[in-house]
KEKE-3310 file (N, C-alpha, C; in steps of 0.2 Angstrom, whole numbers, plus 5000, padded with zeros to 4 digits):
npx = (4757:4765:4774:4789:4800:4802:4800:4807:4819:4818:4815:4827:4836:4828:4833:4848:4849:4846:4857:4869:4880:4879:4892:4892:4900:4911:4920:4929:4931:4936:4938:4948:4946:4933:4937:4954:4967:4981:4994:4990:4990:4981:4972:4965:4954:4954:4939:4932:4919:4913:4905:4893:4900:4904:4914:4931:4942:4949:4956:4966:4967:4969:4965:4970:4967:4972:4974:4988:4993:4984:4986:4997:5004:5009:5009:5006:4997:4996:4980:4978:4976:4974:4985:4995:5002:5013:5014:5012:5019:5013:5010:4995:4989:4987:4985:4991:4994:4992:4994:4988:4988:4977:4976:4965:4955:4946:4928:4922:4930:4943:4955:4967:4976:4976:4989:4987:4994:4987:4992:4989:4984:4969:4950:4943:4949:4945:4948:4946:4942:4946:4948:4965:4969:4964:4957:4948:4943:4952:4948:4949:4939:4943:4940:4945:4936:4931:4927:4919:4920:4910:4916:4918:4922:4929:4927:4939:4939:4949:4959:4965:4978:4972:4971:4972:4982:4994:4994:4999:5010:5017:5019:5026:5038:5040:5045:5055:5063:5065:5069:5081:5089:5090:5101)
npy = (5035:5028:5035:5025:5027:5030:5020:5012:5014:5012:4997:4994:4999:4991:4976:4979:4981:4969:4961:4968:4965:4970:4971:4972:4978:4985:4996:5001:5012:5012:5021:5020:5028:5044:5055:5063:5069:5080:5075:5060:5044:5032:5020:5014:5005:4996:4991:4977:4973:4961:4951:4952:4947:4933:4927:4918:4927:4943:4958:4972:4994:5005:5020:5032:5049:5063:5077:5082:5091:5091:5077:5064:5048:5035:5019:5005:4989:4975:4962:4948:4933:4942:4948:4962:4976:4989:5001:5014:5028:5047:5063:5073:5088:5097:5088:5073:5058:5037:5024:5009:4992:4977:4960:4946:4931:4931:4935:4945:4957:4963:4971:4979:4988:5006:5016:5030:5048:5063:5081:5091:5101:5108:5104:5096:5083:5075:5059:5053:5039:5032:5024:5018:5022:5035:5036:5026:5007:4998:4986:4971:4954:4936:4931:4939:4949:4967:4979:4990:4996:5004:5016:5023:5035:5043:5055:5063:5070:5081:5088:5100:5101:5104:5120:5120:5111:5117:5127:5120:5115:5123:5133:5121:5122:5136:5133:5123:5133:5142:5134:5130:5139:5143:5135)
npz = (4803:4817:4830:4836:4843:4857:4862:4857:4862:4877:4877:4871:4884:4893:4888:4887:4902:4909:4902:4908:4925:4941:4950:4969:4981:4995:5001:5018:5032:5049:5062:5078:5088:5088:5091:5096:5103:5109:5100:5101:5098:5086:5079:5058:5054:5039:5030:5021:5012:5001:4999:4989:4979:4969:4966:4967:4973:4974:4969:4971:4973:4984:4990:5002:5008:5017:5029:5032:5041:5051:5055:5053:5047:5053:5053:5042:5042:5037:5037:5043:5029:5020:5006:5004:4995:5000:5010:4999:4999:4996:4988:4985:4978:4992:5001:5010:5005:5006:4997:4996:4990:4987:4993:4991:4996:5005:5010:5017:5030:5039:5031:5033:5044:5047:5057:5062:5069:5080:5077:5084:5083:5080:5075:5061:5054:5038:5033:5017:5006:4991:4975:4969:4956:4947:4937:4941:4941:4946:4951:4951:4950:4954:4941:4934:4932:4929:4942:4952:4969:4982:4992:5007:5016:5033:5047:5058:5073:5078:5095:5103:5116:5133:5138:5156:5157:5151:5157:5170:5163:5160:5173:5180:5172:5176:5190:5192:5184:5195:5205:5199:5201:5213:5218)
capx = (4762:4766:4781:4791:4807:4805:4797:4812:4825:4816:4815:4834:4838:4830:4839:4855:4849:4846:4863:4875:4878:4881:4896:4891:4906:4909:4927:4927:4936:4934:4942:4945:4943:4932:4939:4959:4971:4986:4999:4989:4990:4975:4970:4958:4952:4951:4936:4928:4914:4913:4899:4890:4903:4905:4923:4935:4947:4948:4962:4964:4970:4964:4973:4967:4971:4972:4975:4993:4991:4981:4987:5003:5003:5012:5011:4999:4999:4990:4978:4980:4972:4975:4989:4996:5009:5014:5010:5016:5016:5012:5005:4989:4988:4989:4984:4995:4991:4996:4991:4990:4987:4974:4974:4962:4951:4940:4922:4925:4933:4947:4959:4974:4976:4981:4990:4991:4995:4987:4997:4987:4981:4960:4949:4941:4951:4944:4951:4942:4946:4947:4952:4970:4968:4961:4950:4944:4943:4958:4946:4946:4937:4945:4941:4948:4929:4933:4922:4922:4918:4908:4919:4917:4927:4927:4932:4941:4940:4956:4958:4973:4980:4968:4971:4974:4986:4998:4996:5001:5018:5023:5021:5032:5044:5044:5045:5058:5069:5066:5071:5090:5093:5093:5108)
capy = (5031:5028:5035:5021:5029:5029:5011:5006:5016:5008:4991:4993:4998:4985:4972:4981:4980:4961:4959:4969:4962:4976:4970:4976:4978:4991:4995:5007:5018:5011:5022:5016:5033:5050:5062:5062:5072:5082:5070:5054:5036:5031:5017:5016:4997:4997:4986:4977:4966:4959:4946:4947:4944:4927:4926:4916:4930:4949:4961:4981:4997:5009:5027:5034:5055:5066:5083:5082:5098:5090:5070:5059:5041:5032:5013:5000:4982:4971:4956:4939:4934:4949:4950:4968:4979:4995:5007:5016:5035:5053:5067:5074:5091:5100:5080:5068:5050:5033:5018:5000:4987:4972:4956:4942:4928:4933:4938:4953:4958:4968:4971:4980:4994:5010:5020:5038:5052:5069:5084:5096:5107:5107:5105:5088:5078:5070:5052:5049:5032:5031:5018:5020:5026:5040:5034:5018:5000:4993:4982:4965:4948:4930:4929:4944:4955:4974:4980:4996:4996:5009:5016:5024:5038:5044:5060:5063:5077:5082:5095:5103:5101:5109:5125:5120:5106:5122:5133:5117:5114:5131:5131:5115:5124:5141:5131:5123:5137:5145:5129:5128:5147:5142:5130)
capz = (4806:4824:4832:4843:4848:4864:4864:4856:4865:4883:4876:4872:4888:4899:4888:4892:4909:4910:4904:4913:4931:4945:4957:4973:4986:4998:5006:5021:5035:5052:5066:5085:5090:5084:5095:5097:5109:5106:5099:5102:5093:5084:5072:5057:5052:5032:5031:5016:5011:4994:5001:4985:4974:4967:4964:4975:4974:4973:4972:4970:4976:4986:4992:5007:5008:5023:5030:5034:5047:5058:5054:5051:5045:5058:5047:5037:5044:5032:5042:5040:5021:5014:5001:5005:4992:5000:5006:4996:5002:4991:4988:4980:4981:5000:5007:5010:5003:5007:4993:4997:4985:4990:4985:4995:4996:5010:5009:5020:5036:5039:5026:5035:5050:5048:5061:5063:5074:5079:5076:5090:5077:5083:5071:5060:5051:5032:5029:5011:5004:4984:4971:4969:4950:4947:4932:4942:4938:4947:4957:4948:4954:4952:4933:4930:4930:4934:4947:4958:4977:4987:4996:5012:5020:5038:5051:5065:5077:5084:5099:5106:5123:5137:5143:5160:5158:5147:5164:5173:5162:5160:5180:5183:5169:5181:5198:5188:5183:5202:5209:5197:5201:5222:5218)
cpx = (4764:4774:4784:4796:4807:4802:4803:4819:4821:4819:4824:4839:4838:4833:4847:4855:4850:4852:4871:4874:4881:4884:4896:4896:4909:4917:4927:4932:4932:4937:4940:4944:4941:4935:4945:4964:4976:4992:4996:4988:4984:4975:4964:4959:4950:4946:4932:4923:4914:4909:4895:4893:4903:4909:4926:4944:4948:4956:4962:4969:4968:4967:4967:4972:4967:4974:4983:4996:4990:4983:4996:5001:5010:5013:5003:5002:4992:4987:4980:4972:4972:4982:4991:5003:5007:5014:5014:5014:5019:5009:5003:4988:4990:4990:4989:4989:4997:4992:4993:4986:4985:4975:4971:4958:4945:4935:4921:4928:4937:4953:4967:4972:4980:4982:4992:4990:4994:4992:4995:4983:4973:4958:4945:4946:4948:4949:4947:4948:4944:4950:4959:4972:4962:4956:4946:4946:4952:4955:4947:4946:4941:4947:4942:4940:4932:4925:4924:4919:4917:4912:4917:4923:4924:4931:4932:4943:4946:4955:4965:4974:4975:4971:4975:4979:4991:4998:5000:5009:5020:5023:5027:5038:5047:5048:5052:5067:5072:5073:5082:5091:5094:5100:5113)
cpy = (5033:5031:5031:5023:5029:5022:5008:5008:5015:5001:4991:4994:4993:4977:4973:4981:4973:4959:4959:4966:4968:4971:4974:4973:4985:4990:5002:5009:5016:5016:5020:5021:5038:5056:5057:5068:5076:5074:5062:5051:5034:5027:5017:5008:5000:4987:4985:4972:4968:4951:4945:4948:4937:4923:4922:4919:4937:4954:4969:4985:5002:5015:5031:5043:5059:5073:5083:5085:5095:5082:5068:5052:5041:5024:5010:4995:4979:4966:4951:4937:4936:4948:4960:4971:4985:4994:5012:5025:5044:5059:5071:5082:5096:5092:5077:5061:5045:5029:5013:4998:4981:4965:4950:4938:4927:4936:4945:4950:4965:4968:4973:4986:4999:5013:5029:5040:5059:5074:5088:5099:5105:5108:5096:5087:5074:5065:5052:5043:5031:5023:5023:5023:5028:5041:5028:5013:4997:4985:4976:4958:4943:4929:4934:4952:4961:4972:4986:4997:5003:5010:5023:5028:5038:5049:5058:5070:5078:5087:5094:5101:5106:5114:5125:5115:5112:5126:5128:5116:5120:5133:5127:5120:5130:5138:5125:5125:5140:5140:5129:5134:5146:5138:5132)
cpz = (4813:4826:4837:4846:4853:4865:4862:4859:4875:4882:4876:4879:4894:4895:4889:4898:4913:4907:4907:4921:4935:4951:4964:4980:4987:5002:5012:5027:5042:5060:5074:5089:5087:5085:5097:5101:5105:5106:5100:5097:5089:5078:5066:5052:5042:5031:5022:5016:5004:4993:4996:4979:4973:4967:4970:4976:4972:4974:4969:4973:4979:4989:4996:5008:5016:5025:5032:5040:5053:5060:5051:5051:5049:5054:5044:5041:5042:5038:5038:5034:5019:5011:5001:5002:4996:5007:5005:4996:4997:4993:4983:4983:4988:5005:5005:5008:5005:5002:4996:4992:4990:4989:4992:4993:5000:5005:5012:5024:5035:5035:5028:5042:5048:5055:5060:5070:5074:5078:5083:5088:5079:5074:5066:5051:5044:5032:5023:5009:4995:4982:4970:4960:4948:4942:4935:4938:4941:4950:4953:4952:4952:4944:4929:4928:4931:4936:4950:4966:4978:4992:5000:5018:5031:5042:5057:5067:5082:5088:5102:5116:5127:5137:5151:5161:5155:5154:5167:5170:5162:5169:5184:5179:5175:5188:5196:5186:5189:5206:5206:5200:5209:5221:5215)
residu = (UNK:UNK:UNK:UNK:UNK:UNK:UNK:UNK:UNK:UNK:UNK:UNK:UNK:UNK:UNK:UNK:UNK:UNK:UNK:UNK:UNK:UNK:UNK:UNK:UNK:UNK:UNK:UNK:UNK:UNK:UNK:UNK:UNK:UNK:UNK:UNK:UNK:UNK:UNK:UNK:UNK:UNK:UNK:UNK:UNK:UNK:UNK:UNK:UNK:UNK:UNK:UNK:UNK:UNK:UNK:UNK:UNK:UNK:UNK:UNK:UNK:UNK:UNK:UNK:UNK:UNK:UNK:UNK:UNK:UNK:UNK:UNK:UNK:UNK:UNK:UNK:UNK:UNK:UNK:UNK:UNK:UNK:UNK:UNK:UNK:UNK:UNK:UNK:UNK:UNK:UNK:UNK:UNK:UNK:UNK:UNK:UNK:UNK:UNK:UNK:UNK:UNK:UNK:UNK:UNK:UNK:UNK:UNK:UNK:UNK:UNK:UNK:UNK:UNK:UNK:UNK:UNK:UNK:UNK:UNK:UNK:UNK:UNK:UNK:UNK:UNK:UNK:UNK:UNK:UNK:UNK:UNK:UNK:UNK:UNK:UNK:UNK:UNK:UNK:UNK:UNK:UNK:UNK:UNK:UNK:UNK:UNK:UNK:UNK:UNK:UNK:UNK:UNK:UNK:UNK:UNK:UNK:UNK:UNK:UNK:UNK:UNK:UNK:UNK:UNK:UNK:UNK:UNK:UNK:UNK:UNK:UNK:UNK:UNK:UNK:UNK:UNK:UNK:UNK:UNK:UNK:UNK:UNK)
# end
């Protein structure tokens, strides 16, 4: 007698192959700068493509977490197409998180802007970008499919105030105090 188990636990697999379909859509973390200053502005494009999806509409949630120490969330300003709840801001642990809620009929582009602002604190910065629940599957296409998107984090190096610029204010501060003490 022949043994087929694995002929039959193969064949089983590529029919369950040929009928599941893999939604492939990628959402991601675009900063306009990698290196940031003491106290400086800085945005981060949350970018997606959903190009080979089908649907003619996609909506989801996505929570983007961060080192609080070295970072502040300044705002979210959803783009134009995009369906934008929130963002609705928390925390995980030691990061801070902000959620936003997607909802769109684009193929990609830009989905919304964040703003934050260094602290000074040196050092690099993680932005990771998750689904906003924490078992997955919020993503659902036009007719209702779930799906989950690749998603795509990104760092930012911060660095502190130079050296010589701290000799220069506490200089102006002395020259300063000299100056009120004459009067």
């Amino acid at each position: 007698m022949r043994n087929t188990t694995g002929l039959k636990a193969l064949l089983g697999l590529l029919l369950t192959a040929g009928w599941s379909t893999t939604l492939a859509a990628t959402i991601s973390l675009a900063p306009s700068l990698t290196t940031v200053g003491f106290n400086e502005t800085f945005t981060v494009d949350l970018i997606f493509d959903f190009t080979d999806l089908t649907s003619p509409a996609y909506s989801g949630g996505t929570l983007i977490s961060f080192d609080p120490t070295r970072l502040t969330f300044v705002d979210f300003t959803g783009a134009a197409g995009a369906t934008i709840t929130g963002p609705f801001l928390g925390t995980v642990g030691s990061n801070s998180t902000v959620m936003v809620g997607i909802g769109t009929s684009l193929a990609s582009g830009t989905l919304g802007t964040y703003t934050f602002q260094s602290s000074g604190i040196a050092g690099i910065a993680d932005l990771s970008l998750t689904d906003s629940n924490p078992l997955g599957g919020t993503f659902l296409d036009g007719v209702g499919k779930v799906f989950t998107p690749i998603f795509n984090g990104t760092s930012i190096t911060t660095v502190p105030l130079p050296g010589a610029i701290w000799l220069m204010l506490s200089g102006l501060g002395l020259f300063g105090l000299m100056h009120r003490g004459r009067t």
